[in-house]
C-alpha positions in Angstrom: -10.0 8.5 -18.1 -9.5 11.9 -18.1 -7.4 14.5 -20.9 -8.9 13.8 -24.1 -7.8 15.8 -26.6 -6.0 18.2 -24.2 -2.8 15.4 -23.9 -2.2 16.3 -27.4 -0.8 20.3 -26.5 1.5 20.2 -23.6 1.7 20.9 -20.7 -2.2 19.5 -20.4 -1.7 16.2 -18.4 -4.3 13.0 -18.3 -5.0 10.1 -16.4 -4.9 6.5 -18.3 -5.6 3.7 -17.0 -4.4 0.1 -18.1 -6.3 -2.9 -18.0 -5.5 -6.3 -18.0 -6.3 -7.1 -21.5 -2.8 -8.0 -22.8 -0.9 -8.6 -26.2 1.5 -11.2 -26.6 4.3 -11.2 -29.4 6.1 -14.9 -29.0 9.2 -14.8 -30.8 11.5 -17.6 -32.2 13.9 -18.5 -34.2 12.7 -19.6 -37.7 15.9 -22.2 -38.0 17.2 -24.5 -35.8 20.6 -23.7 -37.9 22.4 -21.3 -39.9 24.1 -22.6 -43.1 27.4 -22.2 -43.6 27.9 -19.6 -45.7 25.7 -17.8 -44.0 27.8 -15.4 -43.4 27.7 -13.9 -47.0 23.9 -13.4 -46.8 23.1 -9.7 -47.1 19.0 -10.8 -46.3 17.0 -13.2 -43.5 13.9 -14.2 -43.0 10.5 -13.1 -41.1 7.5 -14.9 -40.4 4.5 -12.9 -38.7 1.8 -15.1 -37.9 -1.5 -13.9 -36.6 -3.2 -17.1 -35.5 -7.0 -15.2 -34.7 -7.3 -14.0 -38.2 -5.6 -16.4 -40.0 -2.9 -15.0 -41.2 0.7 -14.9 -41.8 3.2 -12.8 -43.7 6.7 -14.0 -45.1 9.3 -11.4 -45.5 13.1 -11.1 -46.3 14.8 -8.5 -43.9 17.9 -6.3 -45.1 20.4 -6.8 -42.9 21.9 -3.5 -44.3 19.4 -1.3 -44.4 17.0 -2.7 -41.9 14.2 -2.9 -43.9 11.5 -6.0 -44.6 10.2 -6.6 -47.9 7.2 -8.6 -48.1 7.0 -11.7 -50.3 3.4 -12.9 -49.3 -0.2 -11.4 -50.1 0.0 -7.8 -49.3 -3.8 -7.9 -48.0 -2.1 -9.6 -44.8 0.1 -7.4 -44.0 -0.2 -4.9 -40.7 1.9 -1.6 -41.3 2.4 -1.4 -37.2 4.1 -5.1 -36.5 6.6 -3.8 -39.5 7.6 -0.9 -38.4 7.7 -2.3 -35.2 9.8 -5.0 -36.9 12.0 -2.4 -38.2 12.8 0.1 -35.8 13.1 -2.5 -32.5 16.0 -4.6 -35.0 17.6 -1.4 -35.6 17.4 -0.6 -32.4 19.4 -4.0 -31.4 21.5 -3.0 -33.5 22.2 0.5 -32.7 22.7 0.0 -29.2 25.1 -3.6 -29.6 28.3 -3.9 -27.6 30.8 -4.9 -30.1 31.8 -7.9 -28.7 28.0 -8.9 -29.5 28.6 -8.5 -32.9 28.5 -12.5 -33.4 25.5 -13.0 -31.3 23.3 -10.8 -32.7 24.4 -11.6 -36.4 23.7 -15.6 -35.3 19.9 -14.5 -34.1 19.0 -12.6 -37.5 20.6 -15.1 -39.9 18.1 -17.8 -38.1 15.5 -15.5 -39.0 12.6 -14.2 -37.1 9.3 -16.5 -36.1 7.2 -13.9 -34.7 3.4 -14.9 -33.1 1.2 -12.3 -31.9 -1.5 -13.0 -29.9 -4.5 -10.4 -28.7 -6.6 -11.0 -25.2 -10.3 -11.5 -26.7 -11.0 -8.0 -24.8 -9.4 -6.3 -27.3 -12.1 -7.4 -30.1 -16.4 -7.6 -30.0 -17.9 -10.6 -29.7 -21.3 -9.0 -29.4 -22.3 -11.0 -32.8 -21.1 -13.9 -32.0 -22.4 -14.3 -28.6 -25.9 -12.7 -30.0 -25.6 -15.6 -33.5 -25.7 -18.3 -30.6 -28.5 -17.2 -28.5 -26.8 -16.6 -25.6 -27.3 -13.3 -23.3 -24.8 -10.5 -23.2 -24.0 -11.2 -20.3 -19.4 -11.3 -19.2 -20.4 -15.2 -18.1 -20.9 -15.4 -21.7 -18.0 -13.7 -23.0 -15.6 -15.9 -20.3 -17.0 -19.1 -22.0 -15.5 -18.3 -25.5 -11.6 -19.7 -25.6 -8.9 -17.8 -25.3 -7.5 -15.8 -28.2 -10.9 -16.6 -30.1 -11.2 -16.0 -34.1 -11.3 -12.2 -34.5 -15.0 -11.4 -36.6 -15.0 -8.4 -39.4 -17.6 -5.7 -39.7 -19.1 -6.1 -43.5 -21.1 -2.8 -44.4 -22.2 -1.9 -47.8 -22.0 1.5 -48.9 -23.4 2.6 -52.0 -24.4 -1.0 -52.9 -20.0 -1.9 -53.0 -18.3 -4.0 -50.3 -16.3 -2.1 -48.5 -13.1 -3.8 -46.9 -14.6 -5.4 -43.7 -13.0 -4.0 -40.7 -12.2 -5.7 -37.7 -14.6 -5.0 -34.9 -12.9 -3.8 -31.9 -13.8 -1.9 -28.3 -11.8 0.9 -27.8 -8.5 -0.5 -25.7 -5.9 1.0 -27.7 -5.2 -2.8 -29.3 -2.7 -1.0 -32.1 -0.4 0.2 -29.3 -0.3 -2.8 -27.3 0.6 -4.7 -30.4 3.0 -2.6 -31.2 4.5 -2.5 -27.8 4.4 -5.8 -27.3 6.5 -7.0 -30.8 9.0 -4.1 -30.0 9.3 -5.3 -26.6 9.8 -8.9 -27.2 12.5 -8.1 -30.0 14.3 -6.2 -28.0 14.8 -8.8 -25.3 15.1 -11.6 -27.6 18.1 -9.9 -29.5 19.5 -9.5 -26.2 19.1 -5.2 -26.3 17.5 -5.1 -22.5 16.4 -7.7 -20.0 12.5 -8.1 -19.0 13.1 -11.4 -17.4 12.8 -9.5 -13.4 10.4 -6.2 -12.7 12.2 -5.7 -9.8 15.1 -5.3 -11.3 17.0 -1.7 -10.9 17.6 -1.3 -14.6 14.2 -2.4 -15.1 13.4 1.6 -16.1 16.1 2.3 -18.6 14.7 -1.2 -19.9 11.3 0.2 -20.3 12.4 3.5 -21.5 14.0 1.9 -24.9 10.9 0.0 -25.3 8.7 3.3 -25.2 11.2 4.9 -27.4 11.1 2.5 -30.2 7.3 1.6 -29.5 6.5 5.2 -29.9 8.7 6.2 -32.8 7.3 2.8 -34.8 3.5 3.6 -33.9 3.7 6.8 -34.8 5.6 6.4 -38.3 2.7 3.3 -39.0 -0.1 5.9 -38.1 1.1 8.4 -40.3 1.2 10.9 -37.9 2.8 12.1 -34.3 -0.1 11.4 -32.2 -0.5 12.5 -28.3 1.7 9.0 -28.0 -0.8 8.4 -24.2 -1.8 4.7 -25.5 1.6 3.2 -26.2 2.9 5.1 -22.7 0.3 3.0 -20.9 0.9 -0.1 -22.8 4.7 0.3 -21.8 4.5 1.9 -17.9 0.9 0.8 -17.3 -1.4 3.0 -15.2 -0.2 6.9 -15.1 -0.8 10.2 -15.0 0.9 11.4 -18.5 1.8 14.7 -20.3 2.9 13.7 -24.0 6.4 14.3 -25.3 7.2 17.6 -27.5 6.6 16.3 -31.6 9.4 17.3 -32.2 11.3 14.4 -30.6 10.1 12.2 -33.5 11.0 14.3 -36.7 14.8 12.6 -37.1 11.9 9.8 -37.7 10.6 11.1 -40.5 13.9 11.7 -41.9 13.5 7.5 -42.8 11.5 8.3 -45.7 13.7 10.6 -47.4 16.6 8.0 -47.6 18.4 8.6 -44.1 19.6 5.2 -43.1 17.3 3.9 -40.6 20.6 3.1 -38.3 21.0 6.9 -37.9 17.4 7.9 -37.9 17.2 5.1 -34.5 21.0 6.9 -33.2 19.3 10.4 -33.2 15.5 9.0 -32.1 17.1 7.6 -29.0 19.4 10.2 -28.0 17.0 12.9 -28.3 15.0 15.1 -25.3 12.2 12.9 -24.6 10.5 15.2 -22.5 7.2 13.2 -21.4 6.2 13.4 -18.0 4.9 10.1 -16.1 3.4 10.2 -12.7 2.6 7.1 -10.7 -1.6 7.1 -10.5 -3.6 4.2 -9.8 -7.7 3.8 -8.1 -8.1 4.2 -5.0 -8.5 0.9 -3.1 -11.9 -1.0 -3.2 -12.7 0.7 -6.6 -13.2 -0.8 -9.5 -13.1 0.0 -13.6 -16.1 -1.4 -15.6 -15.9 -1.4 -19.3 -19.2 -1.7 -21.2 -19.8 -2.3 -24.7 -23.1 -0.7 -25.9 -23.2 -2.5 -29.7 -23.1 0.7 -32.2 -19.7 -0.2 -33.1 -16.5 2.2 -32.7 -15.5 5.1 -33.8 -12.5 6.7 -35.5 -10.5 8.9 -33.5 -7.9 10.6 -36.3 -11.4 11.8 -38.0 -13.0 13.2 -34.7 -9.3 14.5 -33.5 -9.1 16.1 -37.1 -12.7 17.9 -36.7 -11.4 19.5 -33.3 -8.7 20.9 -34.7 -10.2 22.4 -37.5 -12.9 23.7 -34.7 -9.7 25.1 -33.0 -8.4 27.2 -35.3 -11.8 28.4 -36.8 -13.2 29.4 -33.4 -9.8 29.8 -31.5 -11.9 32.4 -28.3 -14.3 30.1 -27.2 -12.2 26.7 -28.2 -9.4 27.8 -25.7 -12.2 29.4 -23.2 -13.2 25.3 -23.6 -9.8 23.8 -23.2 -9.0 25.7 -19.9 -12.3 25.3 -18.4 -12.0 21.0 -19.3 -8.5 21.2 -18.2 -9.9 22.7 -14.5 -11.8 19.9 -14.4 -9.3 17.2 -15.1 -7.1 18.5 -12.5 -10.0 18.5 -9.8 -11.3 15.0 -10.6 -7.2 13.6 -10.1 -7.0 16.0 -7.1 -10.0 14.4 -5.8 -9.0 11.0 -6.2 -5.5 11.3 -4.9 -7.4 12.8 -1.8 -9.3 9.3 -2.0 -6.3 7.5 -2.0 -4.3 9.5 0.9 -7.4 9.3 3.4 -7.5 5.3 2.6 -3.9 5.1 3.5 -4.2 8.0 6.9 -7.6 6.7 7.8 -8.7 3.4 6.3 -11.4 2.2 8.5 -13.2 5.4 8.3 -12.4 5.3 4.6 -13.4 1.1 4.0 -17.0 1.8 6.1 -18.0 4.6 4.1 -17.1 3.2 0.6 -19.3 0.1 1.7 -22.2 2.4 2.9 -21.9 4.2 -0.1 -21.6 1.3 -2.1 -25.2 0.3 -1.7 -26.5 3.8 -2.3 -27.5 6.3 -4.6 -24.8 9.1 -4.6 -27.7 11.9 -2.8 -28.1 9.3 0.6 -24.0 9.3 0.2 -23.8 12.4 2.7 -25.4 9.9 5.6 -22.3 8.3 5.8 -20.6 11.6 7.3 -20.7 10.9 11.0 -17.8 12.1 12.4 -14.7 14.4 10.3 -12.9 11.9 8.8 -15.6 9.7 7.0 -17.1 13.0 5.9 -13.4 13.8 4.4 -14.2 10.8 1.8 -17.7 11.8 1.6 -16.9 15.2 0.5 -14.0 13.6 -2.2 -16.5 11.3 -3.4 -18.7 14.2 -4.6 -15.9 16.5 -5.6 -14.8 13.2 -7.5 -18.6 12.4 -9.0 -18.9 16.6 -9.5 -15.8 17.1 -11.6 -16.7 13.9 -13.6 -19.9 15.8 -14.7 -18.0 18.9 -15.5 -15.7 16.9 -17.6 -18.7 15.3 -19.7 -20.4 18.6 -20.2 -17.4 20.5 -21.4 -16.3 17.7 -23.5 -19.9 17.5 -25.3 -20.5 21.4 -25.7 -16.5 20.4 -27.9 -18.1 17.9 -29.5 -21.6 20.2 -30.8 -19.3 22.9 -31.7 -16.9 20.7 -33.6 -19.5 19.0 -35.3 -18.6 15.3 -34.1 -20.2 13.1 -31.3 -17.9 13.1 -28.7 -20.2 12.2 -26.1 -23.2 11.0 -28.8 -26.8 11.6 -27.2 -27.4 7.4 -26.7 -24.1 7.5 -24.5 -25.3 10.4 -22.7 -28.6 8.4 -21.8 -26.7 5.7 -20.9 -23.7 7.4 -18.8 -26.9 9.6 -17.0 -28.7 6.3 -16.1 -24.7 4.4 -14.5 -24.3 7.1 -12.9 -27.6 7.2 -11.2 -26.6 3.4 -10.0 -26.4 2.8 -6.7 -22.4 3.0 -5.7 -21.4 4.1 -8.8 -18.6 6.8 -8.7 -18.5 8.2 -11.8 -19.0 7.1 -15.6 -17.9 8.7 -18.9 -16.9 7.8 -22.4 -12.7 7.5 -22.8 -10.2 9.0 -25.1 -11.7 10.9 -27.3 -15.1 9.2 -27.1 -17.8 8.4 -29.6 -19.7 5.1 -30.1 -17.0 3.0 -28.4 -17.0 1.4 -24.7 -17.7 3.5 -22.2 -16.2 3.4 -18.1 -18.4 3.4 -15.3 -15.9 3.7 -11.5 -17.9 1.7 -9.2 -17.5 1.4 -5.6 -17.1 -2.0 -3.3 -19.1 -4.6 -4.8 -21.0 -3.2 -6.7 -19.8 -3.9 -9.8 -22.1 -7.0 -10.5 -25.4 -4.8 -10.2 -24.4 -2.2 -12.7 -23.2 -5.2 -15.2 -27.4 -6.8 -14.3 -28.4 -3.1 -14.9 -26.2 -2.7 -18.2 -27.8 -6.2 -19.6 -31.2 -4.8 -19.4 -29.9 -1.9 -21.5 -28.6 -4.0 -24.3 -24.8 -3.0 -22.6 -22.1 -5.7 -22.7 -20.4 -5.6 -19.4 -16.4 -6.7 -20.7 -14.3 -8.7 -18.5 -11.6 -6.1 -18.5 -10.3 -5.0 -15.3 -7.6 -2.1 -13.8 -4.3 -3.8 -14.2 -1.4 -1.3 -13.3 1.0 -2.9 -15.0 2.6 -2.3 -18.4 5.0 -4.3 -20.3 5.6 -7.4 -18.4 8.2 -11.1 -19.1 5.9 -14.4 -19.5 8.0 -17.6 -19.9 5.3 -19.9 -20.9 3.4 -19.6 -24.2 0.0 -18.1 -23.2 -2.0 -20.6 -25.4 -0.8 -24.2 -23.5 -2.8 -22.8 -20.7 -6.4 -21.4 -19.4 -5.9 -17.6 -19.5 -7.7 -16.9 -15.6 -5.9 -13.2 -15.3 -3.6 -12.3 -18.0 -0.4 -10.5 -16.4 2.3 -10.3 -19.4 2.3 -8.3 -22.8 5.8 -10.0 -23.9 6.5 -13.6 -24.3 10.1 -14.8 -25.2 
């Protein structure tokens, strides 16, 4: 919501928020038994099946080096669920008490049969819906089955076909996947226990997972990215400030022939230093995702641009940067005011959020009777206020960079949501561009902004704020209906 391209330079901090669109990595064993002389084998095997794009990848693990060598097409095969693959076994591994030297051995020589699922809000069905006749409506998008075949964007350019591309909104869907394979592995090979939240090792459990999740995402990227997606895919909703890069270079170290057992010993005892604040909405808010159709953008490109704005224009970049990071701080400021005068004075708090919910934000200051509703009056406009600074500062980085961070069609757009009546606030995510944008809405009126967004041509998703992060789920997600997904592992 807030901290784009700030989170990348510490100390700058951001607010994500998670949703409840999940990933699920199921994980098996590929034999019921291991032969016997099993014992001698130096290599086991992996199957990764992806069952919405029809795929699956067969490869033979090293049970030396900790590597996988694929022995199927390569055109299926996804550079994050291997590394993820890699560094969450070596991980196991690593961290093994020696007396589970037998145990873990048994689990890799019956190989690996590893599902991975992805909630249909990860992925645009615009076409689909559109191919049918139907409205864009979220009714529309409910009535498609769960974990739905996953649709490629074909373009030509230049007269060629280019390699279609899936057609995704925005949610971070490379983190969560990668979050969610290192965090079943990890529990399946018996290195931490997700079966209870409320368990009191439950953080140190987590912390292993974001260790491995980040290390593995970053190497598959290619880069040491601000790290904020796979942090919310692990803890869930947070205020975050990013770890220092450094952290990660014993990672690098993999590719110049550093056994990946040592590379995982120094990741893992190493100064993370990333700070994670509990955040969440203040009650009777909700998060609205909309789809506008002009398909997504690519954030290593626009992140790329910024920094080459950076150091060419370093005055009026970091005269930018300060001013945007004001901003972000008053908008969480603001909303943690929200959240402590809900919990001090709640019926002042639930009367005017219901007024105001059925208003335009310039009839909100009718709700200020007596001191304490005008309290959440007055953080409702610092909220909405802030908000505004935010967008203006981030698209005057986006004209001097030369890449549409807020484009001029989402500007239109987030102008006419926020004009809504109870709308809070409304602004494009992450680093922006053509993907979803958020609209915070107030009480119930969600459903009229999604009627409004219709008429616009805006596909209201079915996402919602889920707080939580990485979560157990004992029953495989596809022998049931899917109502309100609450896990990102399944054992």
């Amino acid at each position: 919501m807030t901290g784009g391209y700030l989170i990348l330079e510490r100390p700058n901090a951001g607010i994500v928020l998670s949703t409840n669109a999940r990933f699920y990595a199921i994980v098996k064993p590929l034999y019921d038994e291991i032969k016997p002389d099993s014992w001698a084998w130096a290599w086991t095997d992996v199957k990764l099946t992806s069952p919405q794009l029809s795929r699956e990848s067969l490869y033979k693990f090293s049970l030396k080096n900790f590597t996988l060598q694929c022995v199927s097409s390569s055109a299926s095969r996804n550079p994050f669920v291997e590394q993820a693959v890699q560094y969450a076994v070596a991980a196991a591994w690593a961290t093994r008490d020696n007396d589970k030297n037998e145990f873990l051995n048994k689990l890799l020589l019956q190989g690996l049969d590893i599902t991975i699922l992805g909630s249909n809000d990860f992925y645009s069905y615009r076409n689909q819906i559109e191919a049918r006749g139907l409205p864009l409506t979220p009714e529309a998008l409910a009535a498609l089955p769960p974990f739905s075949s996953i649709t490629f964007n074909v373009e030509e350019f230049n007269g060629q076909n280019c390699k279609p591309e899936v057609a995704k909104t925005g949610l971070g869907s490379s983190a969560a996947m990668t979050t969610a394979v290192v965090a079943a592995l990890l529990h399946y090979l018996g290195s931490i226990d997700l079966s209870s939240c409320c368990k009191e090792n439950q953080s140190s459990n987590l912390d292993m997972v974001h260790i491995i999740a980040q290390t593995a995402h970053c190497i598959a990227q290619g880069k040491v990215g601000s790290g904020f997606d796979v942090s919310s895919a692990v803890y869930g909703s947070h205020r975050y400030v990013r770890f220092s890069p450094e952290v990660l270079s014993s990672a690098q170290d993999a590719g110049k022939g550093i056994p990946l057992q040592e590379v995982i010993s120094n990741i893992l005892k190493g100064e993370w230093d990333h700070e994670r604040t509990t955040f969440s909405l203040p009650p009777l808010m909700s998060l609205l995702l909309g789809e506008p159709g002009t398909g997504g953008s690519s954030t290593p490109s626009m992140v790329g641009a910024v920094k080459k704005w950076q150091k060419s224009d370093t005055q009026k970049s970091q005269e930018i940067y300060r001013k945007l990071s004001q901003a972000n701080s008053a908008l969480e400021t603001q909303l943690n005011i929200l959240s402590k005068l809900a919990e001090d004075h709640w019926d002042a708090y639930k009367c005017v959020i219901h007024g105001c919910s059925m208003k335009k934000s310039e009839k909100w200051i009718e709700q200020s009777t007596e001191p304490s509703r005008d309290a959440v009056v007055k953080a409702l406009l610092g909220s909405r206020n802030a908000m505004l600074q935010i967008r203006n500062y981030m698209h005057q980085m986006g004209e001097a960079a030369g890449v549409p961070i807020e484009p001029e069609m989402q500007t239109r757009l987030l102008d006419t949501t926020m004009a809504m009546d109870g709308v809070l606030l409304a602004g494009v995510p992450g680093a922006g561009g053509f993907d979803a944008v958020f609209a915070i809405t107030l009480g119930d009126s969600s459903n009229n902004v999604t009627k409004a967004w219709n008429s616009l041509n805006v596909l209201a998703l079915l996402v919602r704020e889920d707080p939580n992060g990485v979560l157990l789920e004992s029953v495989d997600p596809r022998t049931k209906e899917i109502t309100s997904a609450v896990s990102a592992v399944h054992i």
